[in-house]
Z-matrix of the N, CA and C atoms (Angstrom, degrees):
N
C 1 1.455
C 2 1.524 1 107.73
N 3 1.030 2 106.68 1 148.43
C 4 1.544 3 116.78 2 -163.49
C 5 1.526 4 113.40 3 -135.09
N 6 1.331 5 117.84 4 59.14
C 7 1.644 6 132.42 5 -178.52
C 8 1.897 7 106.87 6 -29.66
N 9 1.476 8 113.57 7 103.45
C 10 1.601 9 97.49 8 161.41
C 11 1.843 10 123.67 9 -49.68
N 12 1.654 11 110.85 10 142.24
C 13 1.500 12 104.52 11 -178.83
C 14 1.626 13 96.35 12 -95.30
N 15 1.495 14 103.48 13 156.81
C 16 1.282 15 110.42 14 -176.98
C 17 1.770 16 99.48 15 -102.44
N 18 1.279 17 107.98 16 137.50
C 19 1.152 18 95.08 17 -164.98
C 20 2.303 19 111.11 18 -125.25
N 21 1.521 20 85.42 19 37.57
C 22 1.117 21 93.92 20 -174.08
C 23 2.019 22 120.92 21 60.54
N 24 1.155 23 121.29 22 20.37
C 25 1.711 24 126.20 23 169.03
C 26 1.396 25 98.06 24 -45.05
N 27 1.091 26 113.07 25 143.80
C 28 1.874 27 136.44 26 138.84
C 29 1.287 28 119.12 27 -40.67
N 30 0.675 29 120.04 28 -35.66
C 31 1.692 30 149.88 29 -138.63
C 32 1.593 31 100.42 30 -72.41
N 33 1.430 32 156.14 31 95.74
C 34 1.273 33 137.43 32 -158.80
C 35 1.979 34 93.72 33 -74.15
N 36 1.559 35 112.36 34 -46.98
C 37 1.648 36 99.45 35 -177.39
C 38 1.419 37 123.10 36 -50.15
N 39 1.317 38 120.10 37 -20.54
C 40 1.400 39 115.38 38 -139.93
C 41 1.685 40 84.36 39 -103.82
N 42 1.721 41 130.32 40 -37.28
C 43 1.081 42 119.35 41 177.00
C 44 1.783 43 108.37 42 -84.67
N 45 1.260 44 121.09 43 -5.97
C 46 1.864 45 111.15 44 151.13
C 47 1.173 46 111.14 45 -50.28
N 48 1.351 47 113.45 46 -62.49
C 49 1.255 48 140.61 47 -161.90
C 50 1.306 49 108.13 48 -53.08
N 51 1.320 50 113.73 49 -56.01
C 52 1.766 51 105.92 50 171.05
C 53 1.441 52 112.26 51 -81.91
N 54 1.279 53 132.67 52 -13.76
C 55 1.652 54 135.28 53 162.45
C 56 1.283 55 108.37 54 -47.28
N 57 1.017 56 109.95 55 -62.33
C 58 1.414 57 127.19 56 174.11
C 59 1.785 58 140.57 57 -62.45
N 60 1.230 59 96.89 58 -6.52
C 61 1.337 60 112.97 59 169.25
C 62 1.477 61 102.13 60 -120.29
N 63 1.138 62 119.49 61 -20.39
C 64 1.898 63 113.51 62 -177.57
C 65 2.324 64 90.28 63 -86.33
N 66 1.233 65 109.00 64 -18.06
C 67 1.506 66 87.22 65 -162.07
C 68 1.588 67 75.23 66 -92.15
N 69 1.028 68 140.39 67 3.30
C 70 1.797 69 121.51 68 -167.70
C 71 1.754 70 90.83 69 -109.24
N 72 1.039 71 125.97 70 -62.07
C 73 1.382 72 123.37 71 163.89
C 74 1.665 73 103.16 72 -26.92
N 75 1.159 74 119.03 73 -85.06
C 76 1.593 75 117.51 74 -172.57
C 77 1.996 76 107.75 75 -44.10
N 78 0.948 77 114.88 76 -55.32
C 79 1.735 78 113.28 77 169.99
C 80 1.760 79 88.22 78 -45.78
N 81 0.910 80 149.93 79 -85.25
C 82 0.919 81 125.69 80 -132.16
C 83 1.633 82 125.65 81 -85.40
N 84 1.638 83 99.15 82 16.94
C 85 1.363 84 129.60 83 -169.49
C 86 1.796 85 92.18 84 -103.59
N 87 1.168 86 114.93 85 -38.37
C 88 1.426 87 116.03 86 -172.31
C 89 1.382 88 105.58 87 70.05
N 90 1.616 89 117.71 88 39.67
C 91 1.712 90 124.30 89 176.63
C 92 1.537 91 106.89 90 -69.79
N 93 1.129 92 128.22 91 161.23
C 94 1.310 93 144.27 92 158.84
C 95 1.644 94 125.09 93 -65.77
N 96 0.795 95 142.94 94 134.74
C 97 1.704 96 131.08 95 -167.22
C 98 1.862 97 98.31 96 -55.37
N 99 1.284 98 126.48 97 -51.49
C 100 1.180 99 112.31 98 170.25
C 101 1.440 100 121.19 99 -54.03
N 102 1.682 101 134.57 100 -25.64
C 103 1.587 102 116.51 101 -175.11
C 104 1.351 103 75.64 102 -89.74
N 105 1.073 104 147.12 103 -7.44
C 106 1.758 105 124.08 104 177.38
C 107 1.216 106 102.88 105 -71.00
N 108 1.114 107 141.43 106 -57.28
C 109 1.439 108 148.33 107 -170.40
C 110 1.537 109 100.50 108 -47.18
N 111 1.506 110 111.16 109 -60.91
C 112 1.748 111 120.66 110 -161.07
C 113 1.653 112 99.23 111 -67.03
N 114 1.611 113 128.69 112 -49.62
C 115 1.062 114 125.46 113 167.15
C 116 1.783 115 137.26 114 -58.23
N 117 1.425 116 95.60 115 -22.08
C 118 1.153 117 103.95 116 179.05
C 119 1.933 118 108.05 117 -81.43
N 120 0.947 119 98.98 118 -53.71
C 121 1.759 120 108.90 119 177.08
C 122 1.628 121 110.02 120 -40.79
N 123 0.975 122 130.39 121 -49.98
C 124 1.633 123 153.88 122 -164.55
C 125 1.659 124 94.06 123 -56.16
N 126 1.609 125 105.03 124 -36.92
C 127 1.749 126 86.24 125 -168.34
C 128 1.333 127 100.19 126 -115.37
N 129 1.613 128 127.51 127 23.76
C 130 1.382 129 119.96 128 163.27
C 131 1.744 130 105.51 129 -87.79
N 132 1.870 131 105.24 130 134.24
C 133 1.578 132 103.93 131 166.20
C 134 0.925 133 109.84 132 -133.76
């Protein structure tokens, strides 16, 4: 699995766009709202 990094864009699509593939990745992890939080943070730079 290969988590997209968020890379701070302006852009309103481009951070859906990775919202939306980091919350479908995590569903399909069956994480807890807390490993969502810890996993999700890791790939913002």
């Amino acid at each position: 699995m290969n988590p997209p990094t968020f890379e701070g864009q302006y852009e309103p699509m481009e951070a859906s766009e990775w919202l939306f593939r980091m919350e479908d990745m995590m569903e399909d992890l069956d994480c807890t709202p807390t490993e969502k939080v810890t996993f999700a943070t890791r790939f913002f730079r």
